[in-house]
N, C-alpha and C positions, 0 to 999 in steps of 0.2 A: 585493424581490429579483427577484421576476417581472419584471420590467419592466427589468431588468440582463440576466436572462438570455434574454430575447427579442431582443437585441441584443448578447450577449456568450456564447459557453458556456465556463463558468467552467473551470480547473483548478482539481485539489484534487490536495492531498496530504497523507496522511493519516498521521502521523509515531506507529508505539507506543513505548510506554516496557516496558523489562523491570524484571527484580529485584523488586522484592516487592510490588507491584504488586495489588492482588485481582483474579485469575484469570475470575472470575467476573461483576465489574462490567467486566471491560475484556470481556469477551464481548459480555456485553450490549449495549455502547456501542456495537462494532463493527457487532450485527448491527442494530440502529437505526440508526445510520449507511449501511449498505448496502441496506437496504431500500428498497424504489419511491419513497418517502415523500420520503425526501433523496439518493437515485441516486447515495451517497459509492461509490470503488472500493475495495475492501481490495487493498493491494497488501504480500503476505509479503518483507520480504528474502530470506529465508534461501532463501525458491522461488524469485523472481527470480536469485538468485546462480549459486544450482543451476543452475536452466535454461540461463542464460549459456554456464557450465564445460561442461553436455552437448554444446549447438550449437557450443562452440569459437570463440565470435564476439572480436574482440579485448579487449574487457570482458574477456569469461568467463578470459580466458587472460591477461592482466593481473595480475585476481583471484588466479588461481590460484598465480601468483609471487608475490604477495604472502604470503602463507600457506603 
């Protein structure tokens, strides 16, 4: 994969699952995941959404007629 990513910088997307889920492995997963180690990004919907609806960007106000 080095050798990809010297010539590619990857996207990722990193998709959670809820509902009943153990709390405490999905923690863990995540902060491995984000750590220097493998540079994944966590990215929250629910802060993402937020943020949208504050700034008023068409997203956020889309969303917010949706709901």
């Amino acid at each position: 994969m080095k050798d990809v990513f010297s010539v590619v910088e990857p996207t990722i997307i990193h998709v959670r699952t809820g509902g009943n889920t153990t709390t405490e492995l999905r923690k863990q997963i995540i902060e491995e995941l984000t750590s220097e180690r493998w540079g994944y990004v966590n990215l929250d919907v629910n802060s993402l959404i937020r943020d949208e609806n504050e700034r008023k960007t068409p997203i956020g106000i889309e969303f917010l007629s949706m709901v």
